[in-house]
Backbone as numpy.savetxt, mean C-alpha at the origin, in Angstrom:
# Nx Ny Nz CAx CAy CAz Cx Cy Cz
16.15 4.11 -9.31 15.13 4.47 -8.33 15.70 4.33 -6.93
15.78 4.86 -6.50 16.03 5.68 -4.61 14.85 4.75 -3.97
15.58 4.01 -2.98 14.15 2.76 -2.46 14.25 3.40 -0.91
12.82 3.77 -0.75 12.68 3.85 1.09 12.92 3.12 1.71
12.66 3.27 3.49 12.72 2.41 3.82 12.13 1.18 4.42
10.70 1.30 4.66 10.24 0.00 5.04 8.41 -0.01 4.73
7.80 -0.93 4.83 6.43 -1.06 4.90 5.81 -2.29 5.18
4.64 -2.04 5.67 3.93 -3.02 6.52 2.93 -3.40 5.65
2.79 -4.51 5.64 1.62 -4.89 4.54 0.58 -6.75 5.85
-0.48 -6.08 5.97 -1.66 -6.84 6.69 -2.95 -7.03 5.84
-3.05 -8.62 5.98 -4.26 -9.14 4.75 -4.87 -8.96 6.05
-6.05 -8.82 6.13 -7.66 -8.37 6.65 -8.79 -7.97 6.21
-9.78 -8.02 6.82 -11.28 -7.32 6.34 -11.18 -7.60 5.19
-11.11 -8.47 4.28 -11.23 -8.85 2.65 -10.04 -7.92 1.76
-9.12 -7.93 2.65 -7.92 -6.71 1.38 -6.76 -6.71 2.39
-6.20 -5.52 1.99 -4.76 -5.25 2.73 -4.58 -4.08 3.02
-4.07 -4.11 4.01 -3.63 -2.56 4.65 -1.89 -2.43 4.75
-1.79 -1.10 4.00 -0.47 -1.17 3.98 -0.13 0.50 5.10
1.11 -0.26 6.24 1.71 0.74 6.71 2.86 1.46 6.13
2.89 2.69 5.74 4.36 2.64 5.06 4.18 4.18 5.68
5.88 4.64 5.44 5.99 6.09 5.27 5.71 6.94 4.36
5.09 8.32 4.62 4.52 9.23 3.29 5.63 9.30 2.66
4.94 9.06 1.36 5.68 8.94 -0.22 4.82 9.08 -1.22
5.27 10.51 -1.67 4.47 11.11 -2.71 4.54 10.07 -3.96
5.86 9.43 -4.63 5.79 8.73 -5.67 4.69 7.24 -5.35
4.66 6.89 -4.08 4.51 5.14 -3.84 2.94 5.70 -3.97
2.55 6.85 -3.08 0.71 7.65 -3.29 0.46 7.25 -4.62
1.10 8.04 -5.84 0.69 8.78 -7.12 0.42 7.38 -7.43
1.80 6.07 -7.29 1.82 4.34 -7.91 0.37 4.18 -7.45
-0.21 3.99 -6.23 -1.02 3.25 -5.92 -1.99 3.71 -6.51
-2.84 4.99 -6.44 -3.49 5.82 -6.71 -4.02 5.18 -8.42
-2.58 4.87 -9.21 -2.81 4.94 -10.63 -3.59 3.61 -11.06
-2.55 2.55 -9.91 -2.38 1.18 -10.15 -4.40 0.36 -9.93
-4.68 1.04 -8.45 -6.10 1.25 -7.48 -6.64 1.78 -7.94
-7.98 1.49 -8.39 -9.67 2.74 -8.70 -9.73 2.74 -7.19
-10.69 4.34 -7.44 -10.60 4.55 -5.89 -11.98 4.26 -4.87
-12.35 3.10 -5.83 -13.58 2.46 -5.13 -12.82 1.17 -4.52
-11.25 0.55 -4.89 -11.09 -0.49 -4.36 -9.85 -0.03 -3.37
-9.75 1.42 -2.79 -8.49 1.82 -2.50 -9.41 3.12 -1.07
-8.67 3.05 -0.07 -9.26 3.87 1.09 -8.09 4.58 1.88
-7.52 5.90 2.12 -7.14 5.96 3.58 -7.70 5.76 4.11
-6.74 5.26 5.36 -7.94 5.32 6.84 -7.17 6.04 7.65
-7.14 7.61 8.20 -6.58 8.67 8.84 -6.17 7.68 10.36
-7.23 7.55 10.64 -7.11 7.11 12.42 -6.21 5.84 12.66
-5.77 5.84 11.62 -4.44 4.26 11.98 -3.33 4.73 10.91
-3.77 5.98 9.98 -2.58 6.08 9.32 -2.19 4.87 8.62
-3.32 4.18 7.61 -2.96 3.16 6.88 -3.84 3.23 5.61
-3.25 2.99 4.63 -3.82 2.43 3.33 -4.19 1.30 2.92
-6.05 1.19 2.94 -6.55 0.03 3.00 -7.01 -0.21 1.35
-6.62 -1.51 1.05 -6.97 -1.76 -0.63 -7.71 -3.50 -0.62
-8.70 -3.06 -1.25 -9.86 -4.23 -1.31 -8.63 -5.87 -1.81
-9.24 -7.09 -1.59 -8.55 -8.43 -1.99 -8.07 -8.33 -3.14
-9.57 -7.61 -4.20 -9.08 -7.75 -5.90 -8.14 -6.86 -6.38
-7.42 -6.03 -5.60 -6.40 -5.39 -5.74 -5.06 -5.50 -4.83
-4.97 -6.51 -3.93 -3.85 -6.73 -3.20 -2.84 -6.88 -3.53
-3.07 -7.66 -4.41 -1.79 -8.23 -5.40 -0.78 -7.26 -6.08
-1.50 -6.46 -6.59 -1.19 -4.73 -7.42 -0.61 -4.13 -6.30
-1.29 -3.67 -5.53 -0.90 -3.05 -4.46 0.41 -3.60 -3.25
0.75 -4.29 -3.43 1.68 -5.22 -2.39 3.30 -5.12 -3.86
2.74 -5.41 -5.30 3.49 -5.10 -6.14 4.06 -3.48 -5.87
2.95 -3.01 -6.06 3.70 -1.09 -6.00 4.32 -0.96 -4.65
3.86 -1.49 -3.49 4.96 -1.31 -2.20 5.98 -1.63 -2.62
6.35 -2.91 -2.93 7.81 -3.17 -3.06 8.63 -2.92 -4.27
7.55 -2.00 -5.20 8.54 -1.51 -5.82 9.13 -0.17 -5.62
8.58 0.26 -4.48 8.80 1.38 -4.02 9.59 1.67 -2.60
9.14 0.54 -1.37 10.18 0.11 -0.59 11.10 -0.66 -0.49
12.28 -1.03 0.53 13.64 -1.67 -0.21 13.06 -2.62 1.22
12.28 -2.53 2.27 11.42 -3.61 3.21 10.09 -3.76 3.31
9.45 -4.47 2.34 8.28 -5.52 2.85 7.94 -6.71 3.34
7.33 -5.95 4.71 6.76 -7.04 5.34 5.81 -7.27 5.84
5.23 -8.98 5.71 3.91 -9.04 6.02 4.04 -9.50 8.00
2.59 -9.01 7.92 2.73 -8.72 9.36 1.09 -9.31 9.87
């Protein structure tokens, strides 16, 4: 697996928002990993917001998909 290069991961508002660069494979991961009642874009910050009970999952599929996570 070909690792990008970086992403931002911020616990807030009861979950996490992850900054990363568009990536069709890390989308499809989250997408599969997230129901999309616990999973949100948010256009106007350009971030992917995922509820607490899925952080864990979600912070997993970043880094298995970027070669930098960091919390921020």
């Amino acid at each position: 697996m070909l690792f990008k290069s970086h992403c931002y991961l911020t616990h807030k508002h009861g979950g996490i928002y992850i900054d990363a660069p568009y990536d069709e494979d890390f989308i499809d991961a989250l997408k599969r990993h997230v129901p999309p009642e616990h999973r949100q874009w948010k256009p106007e910050i350009k971030q992917w917001w995922v509820s607490e009970k899925y952080a864990a999952q979600a912070e997993r599929t970043a880094r298995a998909h970027f070669e930098n996570v960091m919390e921020v």
